[in-house]
C-alpha positions in Angstrom: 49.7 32.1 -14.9 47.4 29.9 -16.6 45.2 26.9 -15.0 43.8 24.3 -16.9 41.5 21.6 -16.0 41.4 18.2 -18.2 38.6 16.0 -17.6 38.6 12.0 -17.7 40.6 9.0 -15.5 44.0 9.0 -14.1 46.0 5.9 -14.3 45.2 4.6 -11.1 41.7 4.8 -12.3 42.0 2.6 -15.7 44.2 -0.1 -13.5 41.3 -0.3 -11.3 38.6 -0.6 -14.0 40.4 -3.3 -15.6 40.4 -4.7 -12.4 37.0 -4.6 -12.0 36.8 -6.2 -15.3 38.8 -9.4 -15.2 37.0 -10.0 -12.0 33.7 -10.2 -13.1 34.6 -11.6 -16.3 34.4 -8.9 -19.0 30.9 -7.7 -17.7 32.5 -4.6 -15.9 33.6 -3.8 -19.2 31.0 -3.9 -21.6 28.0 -2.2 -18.9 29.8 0.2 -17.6 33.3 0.9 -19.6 32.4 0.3 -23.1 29.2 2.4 -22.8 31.5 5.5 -21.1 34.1 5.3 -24.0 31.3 5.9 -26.5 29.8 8.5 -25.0 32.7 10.4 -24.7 33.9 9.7 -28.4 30.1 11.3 -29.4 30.1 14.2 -26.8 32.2 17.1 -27.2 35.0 17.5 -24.1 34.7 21.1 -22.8 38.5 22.5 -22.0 38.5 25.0 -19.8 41.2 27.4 -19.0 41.5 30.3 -16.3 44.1 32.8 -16.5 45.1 34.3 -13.6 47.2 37.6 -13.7 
């Protein structure tokens, strides 16, 4: 049997950040969302996986 971990947001997650967003008008977005999403498209995602026999 084999675990494996994924990082990043579930969909409850992006509904409530584009909440946030169209509440306070796009800022949301662009000082905390937009700077996120780049990061992770420059940093490398670790997978890890655990096997357990």
């Amino acid at each position: 049997m084999s675990v494996s971990k994924h990082r990043g947001l579930s969909g409850k997650s992006h509904v409530f950040h584009l909440v946030l967003t169209l509440c306070t008008c796009g800022l949301w977005g662009l000082l905390v969302w937009l700077p996120l999403w780049i990061f992770r498209l420059v940093v490398r995602r670790k997978h890890v996986t655990r096997h357990y026999y």
